[in-house]
N, C-alpha and C positions, 0 to 999 in steps of 0.2 A: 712668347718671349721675343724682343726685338732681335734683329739681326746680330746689331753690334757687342749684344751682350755673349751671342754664340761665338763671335771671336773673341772674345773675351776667355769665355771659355774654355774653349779648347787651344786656346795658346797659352794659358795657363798651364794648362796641363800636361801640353807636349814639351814644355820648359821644365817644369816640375819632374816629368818621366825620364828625360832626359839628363838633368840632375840627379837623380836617385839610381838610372838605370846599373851603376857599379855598385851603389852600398847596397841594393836588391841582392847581388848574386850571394853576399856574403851572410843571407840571414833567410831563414824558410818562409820566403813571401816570394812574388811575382808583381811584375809591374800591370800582370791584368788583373791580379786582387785590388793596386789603387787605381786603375782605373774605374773598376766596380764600385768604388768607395764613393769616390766623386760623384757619379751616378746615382748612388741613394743619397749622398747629400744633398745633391740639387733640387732631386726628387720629391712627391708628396708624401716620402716617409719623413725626412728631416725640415730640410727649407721652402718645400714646393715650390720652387722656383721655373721650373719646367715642369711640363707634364705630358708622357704621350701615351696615348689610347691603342692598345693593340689591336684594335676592334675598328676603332676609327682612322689609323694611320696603317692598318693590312698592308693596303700595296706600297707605300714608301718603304716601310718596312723592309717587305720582300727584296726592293729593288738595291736598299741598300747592303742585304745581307748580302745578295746573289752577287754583287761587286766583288766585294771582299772575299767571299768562296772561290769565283774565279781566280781573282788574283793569285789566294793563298796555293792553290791549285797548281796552276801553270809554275810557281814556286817550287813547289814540292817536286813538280816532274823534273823542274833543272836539277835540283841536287841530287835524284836519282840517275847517279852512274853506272852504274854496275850493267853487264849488257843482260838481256831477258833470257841467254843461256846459262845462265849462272844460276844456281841450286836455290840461293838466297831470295827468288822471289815468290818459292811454292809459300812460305809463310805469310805474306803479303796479300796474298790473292785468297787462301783457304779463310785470312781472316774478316777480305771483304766481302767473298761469297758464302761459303758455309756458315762460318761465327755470325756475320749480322744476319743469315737469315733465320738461324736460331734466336739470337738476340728480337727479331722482330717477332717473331713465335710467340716467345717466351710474353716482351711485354705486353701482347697481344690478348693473351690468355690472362694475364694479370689485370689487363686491363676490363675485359666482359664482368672476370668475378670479384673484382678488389675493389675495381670501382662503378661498375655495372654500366661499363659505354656499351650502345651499339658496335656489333661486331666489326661494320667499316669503320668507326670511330678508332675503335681501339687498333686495328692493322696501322689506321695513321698515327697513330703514339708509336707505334712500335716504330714507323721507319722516320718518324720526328727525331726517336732517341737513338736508334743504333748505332747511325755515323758518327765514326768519332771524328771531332774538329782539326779541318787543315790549319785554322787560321791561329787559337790557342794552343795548341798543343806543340809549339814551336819548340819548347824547353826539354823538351823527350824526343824529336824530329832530329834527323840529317843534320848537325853543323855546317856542312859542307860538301862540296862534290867529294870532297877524300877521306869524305869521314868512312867508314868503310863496319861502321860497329852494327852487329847483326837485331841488336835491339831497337837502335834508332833506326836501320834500315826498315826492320819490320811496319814498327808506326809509323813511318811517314807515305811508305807502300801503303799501307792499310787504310791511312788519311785521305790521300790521295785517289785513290780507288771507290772505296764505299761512301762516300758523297757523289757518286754516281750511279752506284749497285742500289744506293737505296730509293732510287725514285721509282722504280718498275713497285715497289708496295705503297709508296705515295699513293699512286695510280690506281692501287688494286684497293687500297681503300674506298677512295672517294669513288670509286667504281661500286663496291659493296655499299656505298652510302645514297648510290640513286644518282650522283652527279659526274656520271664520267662513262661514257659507253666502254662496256668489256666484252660485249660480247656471250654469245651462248655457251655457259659451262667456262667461259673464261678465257677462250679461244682467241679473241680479237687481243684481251690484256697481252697473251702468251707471246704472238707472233710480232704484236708492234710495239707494245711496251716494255716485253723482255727483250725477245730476240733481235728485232732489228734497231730496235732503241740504241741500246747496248753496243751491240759491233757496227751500225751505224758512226755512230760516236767516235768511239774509237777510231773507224777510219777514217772518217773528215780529219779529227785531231792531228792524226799521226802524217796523211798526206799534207795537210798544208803546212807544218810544221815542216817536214822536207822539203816539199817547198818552197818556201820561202827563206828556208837556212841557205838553200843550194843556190839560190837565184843572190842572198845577198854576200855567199862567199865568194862566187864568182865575180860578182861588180866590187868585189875588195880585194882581189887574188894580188893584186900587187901593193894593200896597203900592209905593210907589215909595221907598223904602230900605233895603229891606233884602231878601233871597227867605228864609234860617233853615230849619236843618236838612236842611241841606243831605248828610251824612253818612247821611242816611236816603233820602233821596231816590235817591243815589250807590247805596248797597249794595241797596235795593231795587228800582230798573229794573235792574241786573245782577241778583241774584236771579229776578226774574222774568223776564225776556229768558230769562237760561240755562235755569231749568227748563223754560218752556213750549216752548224747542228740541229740549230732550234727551225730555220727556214724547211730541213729534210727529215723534224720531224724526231730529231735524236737527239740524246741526253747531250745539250753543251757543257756541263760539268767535263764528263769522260774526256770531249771532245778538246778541249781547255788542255785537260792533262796530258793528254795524249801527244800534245799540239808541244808541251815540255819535255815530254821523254824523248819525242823524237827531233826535236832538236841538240840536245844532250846525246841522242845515239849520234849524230852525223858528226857530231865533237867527238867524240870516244874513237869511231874508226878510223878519224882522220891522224888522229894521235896516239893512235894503239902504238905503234912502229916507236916511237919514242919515252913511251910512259907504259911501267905497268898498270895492270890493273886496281893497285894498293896504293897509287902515286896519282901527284898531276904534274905534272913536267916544271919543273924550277921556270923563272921569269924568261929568264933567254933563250930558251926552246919553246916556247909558248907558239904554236897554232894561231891561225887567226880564226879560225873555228875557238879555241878555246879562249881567245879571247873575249869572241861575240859571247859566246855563252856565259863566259864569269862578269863580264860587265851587264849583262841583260838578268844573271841572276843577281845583282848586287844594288841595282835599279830598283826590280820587282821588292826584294826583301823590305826595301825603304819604302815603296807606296801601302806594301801588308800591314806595316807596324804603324802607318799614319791611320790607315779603315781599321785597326785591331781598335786604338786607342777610340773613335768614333762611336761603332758596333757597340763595346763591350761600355760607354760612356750611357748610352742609352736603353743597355738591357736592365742597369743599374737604376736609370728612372723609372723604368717599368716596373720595379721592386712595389707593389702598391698591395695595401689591404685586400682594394679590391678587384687585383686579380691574383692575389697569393690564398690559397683558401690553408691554411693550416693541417686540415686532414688528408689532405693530400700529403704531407711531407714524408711520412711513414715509408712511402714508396720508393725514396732516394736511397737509401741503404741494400732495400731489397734488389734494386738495379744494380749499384757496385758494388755487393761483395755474395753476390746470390747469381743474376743473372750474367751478368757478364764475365764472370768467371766460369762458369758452366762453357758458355759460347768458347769462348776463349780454350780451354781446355779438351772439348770435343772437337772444336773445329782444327785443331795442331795434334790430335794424336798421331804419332807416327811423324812428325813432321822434324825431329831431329834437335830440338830447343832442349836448353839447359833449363831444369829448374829453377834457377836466378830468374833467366829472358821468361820462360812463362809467366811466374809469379807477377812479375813487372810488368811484362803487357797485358796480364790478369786488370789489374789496380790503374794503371793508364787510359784507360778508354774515355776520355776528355772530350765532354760536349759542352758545346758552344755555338758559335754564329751559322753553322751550317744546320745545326736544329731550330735556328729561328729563321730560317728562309724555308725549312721544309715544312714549319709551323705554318704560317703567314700562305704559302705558296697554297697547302692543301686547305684550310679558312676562303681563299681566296674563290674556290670552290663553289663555296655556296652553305656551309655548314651550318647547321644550327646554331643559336648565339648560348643558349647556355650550355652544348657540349663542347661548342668554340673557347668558352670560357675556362670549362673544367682543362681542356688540351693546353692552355695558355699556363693555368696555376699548374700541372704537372712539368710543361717543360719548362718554366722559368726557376721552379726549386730544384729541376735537376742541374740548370742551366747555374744558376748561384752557388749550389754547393758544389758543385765539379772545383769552379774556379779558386773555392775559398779550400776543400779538402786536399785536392790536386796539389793548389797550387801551395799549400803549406808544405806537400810531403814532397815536392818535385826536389825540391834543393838537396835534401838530406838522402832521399833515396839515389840518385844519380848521382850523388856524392860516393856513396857507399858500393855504387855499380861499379864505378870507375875504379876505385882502389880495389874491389873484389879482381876485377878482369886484370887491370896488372899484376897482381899475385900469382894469378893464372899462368900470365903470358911467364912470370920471371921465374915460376918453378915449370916450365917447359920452355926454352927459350928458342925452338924451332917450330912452337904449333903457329895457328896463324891466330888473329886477332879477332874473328869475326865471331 
């Protein structure tokens, strides 16, 4: 397709989204179900008007997904406020490590006897599908730095984290598939793909996030109206967060988010003294820490929602015969209301969740663009083309009806949250809100 007809199209649509974005909230759809839409109409299900080859486009693919992941990433770390002594983030973390490593078990095993992959095959479906998406799952995620609600806290903790927990079984896949050294008994996966992977990551993210927050408070300490350029600021600690991970060899996912939390922690201590923990300081007590931070997260938010509208425009052309194979579809059920509720339920025992927040982060586990970078990513491998093929019809009907089931129940379920939790709050009018 020529160039100008791709502007065409997607300014279309970002006009059209942007025209609908209010009459969406008031009715059980989502403006990533019409972006989806658009996507199969272009597509060779309806108009064939575009066409792309997950086979033959792998690496563009990848590199587009991997954008939009960081971005949505670094996102999610700025709206997480709350400091890491706070009780609220053991749910966060059990759901990235425990829950999805269950969750990759589980689809793993499904995957040998359901659909008879190789067992490196099937480890890669599992950590294709476990992460649930930063990028989509915006409507269940954080509103806000003050949003302070222990269910949106949980998912966007959860989002934010296991797009990073899940590459050490990326790894261990294509490692069981013959194309990825692991090591004797799994030794080499253990020490450089989990362990130092992992807090690797982590702490590139979180040092140069300090960083760079502390280097550009200082060269602002006497602007008190304004932080500017803020868009540079944004794409450059992501930039440099990601490469110095991926350069040492560690997850630049972790390293991305990392790189957000810890710019958000050097805003919270600077502002503890003025704001509690349940607030963000009215305008004219505003930090210039908090202002870098709310103008670098209000930046990021606007470039997410341009790569969502992109991403999810093209998984929608991918909708194709031939790589949707039908008997695959059986599978999307057994995932959301079998597997991931198991995960979800053992990995929180104990963990102090109301039935309501279970049930709801049970039914939320929203995949999306970061299972098509982890698709694309482990393909990129070297995988056989027709188990390449069966991993593409698996995650693109999980990827399709997330966005079309999700996205139908998100309005009326989080509707129903909201008025349950103020009920709560008006027949105890001193509990807290979380």
């Amino acid at each position: 397709m020529k160039m100008e007809f791709w502007y065409l199209v997607l300014g279309g649509l970002l006009v059209v989204a942007a025209l609908l974005t209010s009459p969406l909230k008031r009715w059980p759809l989502t403006p990533t179900m019409l972006y989806l839409g658009f996507g199969i109409l272009l597509g060779p299900l309806v108009f064939s008007t575009i066409k792309i080859h997950p086979l033959l486009h792998t690496e563009v693919l990848e590199r587009a997904a991997e954008l939009a992941v960081i971005v949505s990433l670094f996102t999610a770390g700025l709206k997480l406020r709350t400091p890491f002594r706070h009780g609220k983030w053991t749910i966060p973390i059990r759901l990235a490590f425990i829950s999805m490593t269950l969750t990759v078990g589980m689809v793993a095993v499904v995957g040998v006897v359901g659909f008879g992959l190789p067992l490196g095959a099937a480890i890669l479906l599992g950590a294709v599908l476990a992460p649930t998406d930063p990028v989509m799952a915006s409507a269940v995620q954080l509103e806000s730095a003050a949003d302070r609600d222990k269910l949106r806290f949980s998912l966007t903790g959860e989002a934010g984290l296991n797009d990073g927990t899940a590459f050490p079984f990326v790894m261990l896949g294509v490692g069981v598939l013959g194309l990825h050294e692991i090591g004797d008994w799994g030794w080499r996966w253990f020490t450089i793909d989990v362990l130092w992977a992992i807090t690797g990551g982590l702490a590139i993210g979180a040092l140069l996030g300090i960083a760079v927050g502390r280097v550009v408070l200082y060269l602002r300490r006497d602007d008190r109206e304004r932080v500017g350029h803020e868009e540079f600021l944004t794409l450059g600690l992501i930039g440099i967060s990601y490469g110095a991970a991926l350069i040492a060899h560690t997850y630049g996912f972790l390293a991305v988010f990392a790189a957000g939390l810890a710019l958000r922690k050097m805003e919270y201590r600077e502002t503890e003294a003025k704001s509690t923990e349940s607030s963000i300081p009215d305008t004219g007590s505003k930090t210039v820490s908090l202002r870098l931070a709310e103008s670098v997260l209000n930046f990021n938010e606007r470039i997410e929602r341009i790569l969502e509208v992109a991403l999810v425009l093209v998984i929608g052309i991918m909708l194709t015969p031939e790589f949707l194979n039908l008997n695959d579809l059986w599978f999307v059920p057994i995932l959301f209301l079998i597997i991931r509720p198991v995960a979800v339920v053992v990995g929180l025992i104990g963990g102090g969740v109301s039935r309501t927040q279970l049930s709801l982060i049970s039914w939320f586990g929203i995949r999306g663009i970061g299972s098509i970078y982890y698709l694309t990513h482990g393909i990129g491998y070297g995988v056989a083309s027709d188990t390449a093929r069966q991993l593409i019809s698996i995650t693109l009907w999980v990827i399709a009806s997330s966005v079309v089931i999700h996205g139908i129940s998100v309005t009326p379920l989080m509707s129903w949250y909201q008025l349950n939790r103020r009920g709560q709050v008006a027949a105890a009018p001193g509990s807290s809100n979380e």
